[in-house]
N, C-alpha and C positions, 0 to 999 in steps of 0.2 A: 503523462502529466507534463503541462508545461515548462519548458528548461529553468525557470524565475522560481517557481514554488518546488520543483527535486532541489535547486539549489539550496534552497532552504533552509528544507530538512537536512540535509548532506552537510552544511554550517551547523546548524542547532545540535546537530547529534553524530559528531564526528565519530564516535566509538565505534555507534550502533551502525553506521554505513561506511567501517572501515574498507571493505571489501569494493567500493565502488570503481577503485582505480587498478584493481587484479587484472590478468587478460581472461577471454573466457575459457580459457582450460582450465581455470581456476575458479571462479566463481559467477554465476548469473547476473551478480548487482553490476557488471560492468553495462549491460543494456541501459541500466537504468530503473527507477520507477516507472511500470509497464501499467498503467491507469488512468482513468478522468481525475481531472481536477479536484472534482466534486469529494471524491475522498480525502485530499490534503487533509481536513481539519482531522479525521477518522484517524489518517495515518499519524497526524501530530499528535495527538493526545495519544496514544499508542505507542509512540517514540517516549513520550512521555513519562508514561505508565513504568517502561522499561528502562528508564533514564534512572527513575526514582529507584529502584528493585534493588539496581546495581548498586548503587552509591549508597544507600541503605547497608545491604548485605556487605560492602564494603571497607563502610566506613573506618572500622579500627583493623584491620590488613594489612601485612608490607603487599608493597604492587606486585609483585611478584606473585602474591597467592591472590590477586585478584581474579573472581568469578570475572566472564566477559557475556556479552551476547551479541553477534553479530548480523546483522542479514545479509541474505546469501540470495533473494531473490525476490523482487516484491512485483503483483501483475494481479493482472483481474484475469481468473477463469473461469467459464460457467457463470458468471454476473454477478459473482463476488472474489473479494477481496483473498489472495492470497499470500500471504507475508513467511517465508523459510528463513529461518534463522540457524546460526552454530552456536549452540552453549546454549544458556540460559538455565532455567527449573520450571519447575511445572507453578511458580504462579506466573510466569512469563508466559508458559505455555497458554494457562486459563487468559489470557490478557489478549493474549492473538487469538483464542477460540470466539471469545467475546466478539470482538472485532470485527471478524473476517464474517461471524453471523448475522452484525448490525449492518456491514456491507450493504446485505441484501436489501433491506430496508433503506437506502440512501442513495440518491440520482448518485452514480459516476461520473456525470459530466457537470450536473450544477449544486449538488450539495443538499437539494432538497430532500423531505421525506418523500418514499413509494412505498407501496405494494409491489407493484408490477415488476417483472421481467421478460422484457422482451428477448423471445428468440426469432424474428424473423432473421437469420444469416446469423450471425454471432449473438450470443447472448449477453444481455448486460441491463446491469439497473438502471432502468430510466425512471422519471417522472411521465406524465404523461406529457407535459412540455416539450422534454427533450427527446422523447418516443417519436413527438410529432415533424420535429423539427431534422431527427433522421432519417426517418421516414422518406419527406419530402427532400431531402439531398439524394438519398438514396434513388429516385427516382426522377430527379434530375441528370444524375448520374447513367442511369440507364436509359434514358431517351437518349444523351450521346453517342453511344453506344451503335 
């Protein structure tokens, strides 16, 4: 993901990606958000979702007994969306289940609906646009070669 839109989310959801500035023996979110673009909105309303949960379940709590949930690693594997979290409950759980399923359904690099998943070399949700437009880098790339 772009360094402009992780930054983003990393401002809008300071809790939920405290762990970004850990080293990594301590936590994955230090790479970064490891994905196309194309998910930012995916990921936002998702921060979102978790944003609310918290502050909801919160609300009348000394901080101290505050519920947390943090991520611990967020990346596209197999052509979707993988989001690890510390804490949380299982409607946070069902919120990343959602999610990480609609993945599938959504270009990674430009946001549009698919079907499709391409596994030529790594796998990942394209549209057929941006299938095409790999594609042909891709083999740009290996005529230099």
């Amino acid at each position: 993901m772009k360094q402009e839109l992780q930054d983003k989310l990393f401002e809008k959801y300071p809790e939920i990606f405290r762990q970004k500035d850990l080293s990594p023996q301590e936590t994955a979110m230090c790479w970064g958000i490891a994905c196309g673009d194309g998910w930012y909105t995916l990921i936002d309303e998702l921060c979102g979702d978790i944003q609310n949960r918290l502050e909801n379940k919160n609300r009348n709590k000394p901080e101290e007994e505050h519920e947390i949930c943090q991520a611990v690693q967020v990346k596209e594997k197999f052509g979707g969306l993988c989001f690890y979290i510390y804490g949380g409950d299982d409607f946070i759980d069902g919120c990343i289940s959602m999610a990480e399923s609609m993945s599938y359904h959504i270009c990674s690099e430009c946001g549009d609906k698919t079907n499709s998943v391409s596994n030529r070399g790594w796998i990942h949700s394209l549209c057929l646009r941006c299938q095409d437009k790999h594609l042909k880098n891709r083999q740009k790339t290996c005529k230099k070669d």
